[in-house]
N, CA and C of each residue as an Amber inpcrd file, in Angstrom:
protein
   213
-117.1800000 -21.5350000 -65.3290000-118.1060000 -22.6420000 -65.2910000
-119.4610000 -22.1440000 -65.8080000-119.8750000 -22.9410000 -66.4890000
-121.1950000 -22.0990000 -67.3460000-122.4740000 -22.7700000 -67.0320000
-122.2180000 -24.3040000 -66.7280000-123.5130000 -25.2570000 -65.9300000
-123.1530000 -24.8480000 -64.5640000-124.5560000 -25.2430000 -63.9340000
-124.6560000 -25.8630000 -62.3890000-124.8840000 -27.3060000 -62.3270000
-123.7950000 -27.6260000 -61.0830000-123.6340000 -29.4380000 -61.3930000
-124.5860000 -29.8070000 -59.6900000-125.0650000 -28.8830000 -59.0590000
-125.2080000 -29.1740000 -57.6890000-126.4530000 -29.9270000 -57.6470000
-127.5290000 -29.8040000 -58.8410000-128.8240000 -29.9140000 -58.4070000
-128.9320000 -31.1740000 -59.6150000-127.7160000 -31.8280000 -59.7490000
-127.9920000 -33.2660000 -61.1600000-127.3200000 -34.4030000 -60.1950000
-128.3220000 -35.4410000 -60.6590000-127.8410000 -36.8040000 -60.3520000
-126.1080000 -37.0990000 -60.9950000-125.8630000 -38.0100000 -60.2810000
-124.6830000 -38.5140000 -61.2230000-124.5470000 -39.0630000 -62.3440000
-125.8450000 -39.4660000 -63.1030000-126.2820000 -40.2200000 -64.4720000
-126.1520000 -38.9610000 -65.1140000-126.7490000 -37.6860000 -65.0220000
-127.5290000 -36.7610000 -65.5490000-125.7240000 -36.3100000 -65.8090000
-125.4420000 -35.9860000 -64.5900000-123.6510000 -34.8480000 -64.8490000
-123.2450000 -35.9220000 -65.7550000-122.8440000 -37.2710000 -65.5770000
-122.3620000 -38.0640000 -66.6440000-122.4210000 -37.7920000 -67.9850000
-124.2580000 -38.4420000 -68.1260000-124.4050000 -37.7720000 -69.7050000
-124.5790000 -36.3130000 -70.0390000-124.1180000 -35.6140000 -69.5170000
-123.8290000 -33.9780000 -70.0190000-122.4000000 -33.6580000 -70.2860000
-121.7650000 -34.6490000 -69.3330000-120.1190000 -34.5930000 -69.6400000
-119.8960000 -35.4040000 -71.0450000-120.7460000 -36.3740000 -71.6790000
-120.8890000 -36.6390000 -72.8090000-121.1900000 -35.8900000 -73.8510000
-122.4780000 -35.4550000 -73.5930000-122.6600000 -34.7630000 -74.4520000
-121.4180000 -33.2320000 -74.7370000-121.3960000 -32.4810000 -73.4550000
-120.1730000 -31.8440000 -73.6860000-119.1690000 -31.8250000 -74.5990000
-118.0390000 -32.9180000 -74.5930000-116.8600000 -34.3950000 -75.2970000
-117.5820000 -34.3510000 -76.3410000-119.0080000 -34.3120000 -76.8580000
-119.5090000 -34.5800000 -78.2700000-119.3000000 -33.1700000 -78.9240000
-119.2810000 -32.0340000 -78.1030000-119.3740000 -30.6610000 -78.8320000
-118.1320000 -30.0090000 -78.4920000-117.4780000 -30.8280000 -78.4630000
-115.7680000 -30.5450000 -78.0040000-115.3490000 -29.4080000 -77.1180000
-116.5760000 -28.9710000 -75.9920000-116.2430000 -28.8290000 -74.8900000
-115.6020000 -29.0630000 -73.9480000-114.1280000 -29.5440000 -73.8680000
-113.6380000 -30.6850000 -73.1380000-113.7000000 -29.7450000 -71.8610000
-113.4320000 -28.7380000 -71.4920000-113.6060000 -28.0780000 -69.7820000
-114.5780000 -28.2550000 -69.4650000-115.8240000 -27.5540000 -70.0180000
-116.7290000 -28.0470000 -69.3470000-117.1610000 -29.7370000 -69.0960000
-116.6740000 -30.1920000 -70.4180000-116.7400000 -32.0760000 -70.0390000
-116.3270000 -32.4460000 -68.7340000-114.7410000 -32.2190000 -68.9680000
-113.8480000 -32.6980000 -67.6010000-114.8430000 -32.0230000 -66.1220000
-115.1210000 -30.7200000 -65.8240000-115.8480000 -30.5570000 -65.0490000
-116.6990000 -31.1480000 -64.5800000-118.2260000 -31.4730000 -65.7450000
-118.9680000 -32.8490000 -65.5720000-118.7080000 -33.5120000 -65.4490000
-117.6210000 -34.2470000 -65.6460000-117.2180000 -35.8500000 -65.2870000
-116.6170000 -35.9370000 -64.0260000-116.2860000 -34.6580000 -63.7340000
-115.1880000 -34.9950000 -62.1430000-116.2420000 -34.4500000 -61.4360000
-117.5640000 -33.8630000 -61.7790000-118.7090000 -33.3950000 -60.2830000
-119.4950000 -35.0390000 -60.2910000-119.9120000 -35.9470000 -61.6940000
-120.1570000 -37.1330000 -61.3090000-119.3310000 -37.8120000 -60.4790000
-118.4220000 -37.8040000 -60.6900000-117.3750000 -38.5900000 -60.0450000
-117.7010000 -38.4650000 -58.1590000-117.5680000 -37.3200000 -58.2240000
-117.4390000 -36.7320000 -57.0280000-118.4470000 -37.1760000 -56.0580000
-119.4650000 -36.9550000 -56.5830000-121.1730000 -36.6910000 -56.3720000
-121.2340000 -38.0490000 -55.1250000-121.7580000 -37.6900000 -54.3800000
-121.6210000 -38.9780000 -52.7530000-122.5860000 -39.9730000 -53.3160000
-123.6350000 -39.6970000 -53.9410000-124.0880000 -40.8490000 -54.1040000
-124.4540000 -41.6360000 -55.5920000-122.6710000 -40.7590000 -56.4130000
-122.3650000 -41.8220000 -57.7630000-121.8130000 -43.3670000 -57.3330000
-122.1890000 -44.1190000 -58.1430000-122.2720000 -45.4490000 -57.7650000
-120.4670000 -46.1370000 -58.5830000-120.2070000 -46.8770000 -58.4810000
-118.9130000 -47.2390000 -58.6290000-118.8620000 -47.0730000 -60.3760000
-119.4900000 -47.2390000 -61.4160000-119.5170000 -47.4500000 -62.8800000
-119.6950000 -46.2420000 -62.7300000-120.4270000 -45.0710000 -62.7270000
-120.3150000 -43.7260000 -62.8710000-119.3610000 -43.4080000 -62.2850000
-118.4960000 -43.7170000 -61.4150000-117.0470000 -42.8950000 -61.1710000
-115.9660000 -43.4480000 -61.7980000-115.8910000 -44.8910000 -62.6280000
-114.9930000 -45.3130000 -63.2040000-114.8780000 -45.0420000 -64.7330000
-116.8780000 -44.6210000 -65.2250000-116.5230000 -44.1870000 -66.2710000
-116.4150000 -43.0250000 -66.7090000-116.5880000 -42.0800000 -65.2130000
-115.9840000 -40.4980000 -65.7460000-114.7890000 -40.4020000 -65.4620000
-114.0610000 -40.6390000 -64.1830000-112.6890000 -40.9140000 -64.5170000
-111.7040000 -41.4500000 -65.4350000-112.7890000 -42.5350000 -66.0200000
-111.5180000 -42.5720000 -67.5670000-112.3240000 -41.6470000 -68.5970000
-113.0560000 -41.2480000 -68.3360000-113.4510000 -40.6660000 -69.9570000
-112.5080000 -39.0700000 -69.5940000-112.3520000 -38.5880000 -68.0320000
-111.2310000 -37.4300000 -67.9650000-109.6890000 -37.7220000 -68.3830000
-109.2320000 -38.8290000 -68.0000000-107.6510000 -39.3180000 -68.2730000
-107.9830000 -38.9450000 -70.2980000-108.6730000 -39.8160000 -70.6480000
-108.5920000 -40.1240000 -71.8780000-108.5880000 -38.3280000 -72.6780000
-109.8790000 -37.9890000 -72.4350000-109.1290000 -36.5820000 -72.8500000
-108.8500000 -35.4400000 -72.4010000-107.9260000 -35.6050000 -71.3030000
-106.4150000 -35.5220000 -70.8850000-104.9880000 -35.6830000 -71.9130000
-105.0270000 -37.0890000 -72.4010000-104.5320000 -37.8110000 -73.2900000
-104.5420000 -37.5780000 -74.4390000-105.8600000 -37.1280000 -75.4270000
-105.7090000 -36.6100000 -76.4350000-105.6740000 -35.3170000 -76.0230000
-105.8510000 -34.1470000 -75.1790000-105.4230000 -32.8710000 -75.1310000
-104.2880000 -32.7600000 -75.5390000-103.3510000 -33.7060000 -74.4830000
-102.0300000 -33.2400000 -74.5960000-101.1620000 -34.3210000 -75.8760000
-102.1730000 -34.4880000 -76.5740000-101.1250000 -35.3670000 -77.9340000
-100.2110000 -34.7190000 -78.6130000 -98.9410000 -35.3170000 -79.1880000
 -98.0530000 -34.1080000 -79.7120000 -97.7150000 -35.4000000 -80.8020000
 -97.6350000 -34.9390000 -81.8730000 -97.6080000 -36.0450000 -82.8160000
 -95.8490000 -35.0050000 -83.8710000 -95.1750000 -35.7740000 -83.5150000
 -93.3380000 -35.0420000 -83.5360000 -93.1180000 -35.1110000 -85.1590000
 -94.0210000 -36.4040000 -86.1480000 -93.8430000 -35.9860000 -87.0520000
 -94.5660000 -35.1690000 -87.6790000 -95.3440000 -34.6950000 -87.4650000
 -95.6610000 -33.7310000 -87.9650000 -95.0240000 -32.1580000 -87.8410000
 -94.7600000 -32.1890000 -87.2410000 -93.9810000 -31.0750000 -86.7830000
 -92.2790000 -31.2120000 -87.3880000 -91.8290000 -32.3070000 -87.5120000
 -90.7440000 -32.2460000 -88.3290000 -91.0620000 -32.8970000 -89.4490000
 -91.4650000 -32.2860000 -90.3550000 -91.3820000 -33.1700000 -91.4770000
 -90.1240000 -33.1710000 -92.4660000
């Protein structure tokens, strides 16, 4: 873990888990998005939109695209 998430609002971990996802950091992203998430006093839209922005890349992590691989 290379940030500290203890001393950020849940807006702040949010948009760092963005920005993160922008520099294709996705661990450290997913990290930020699941300490917003977490955070006691993130509000319902900050935990719904770091929880999907983790599923989602989750989702493209694990993409496997078969034709390509058999061509």
């Amino acid at each position: 873990m290379k940030y500290e998430y203890n001393d950020k609002s849940p807006q702040d971990l949010y948009d760092l888990g963005v920005i993160l996802r922008q520099q294709c950091d996705f661990g450290e992203a997913i990290n930020a998005f699941r300490a917003a998430a977490q955070a006691p006093d993130a509000t319902e839209e900050i935990k719904r939109k770091s929880l999907a922005s983790i599923e989602l890349m989750q989702e493209i992590n694990g993409f496997v695209n078969t034709d390509l691989m058999n061509p």
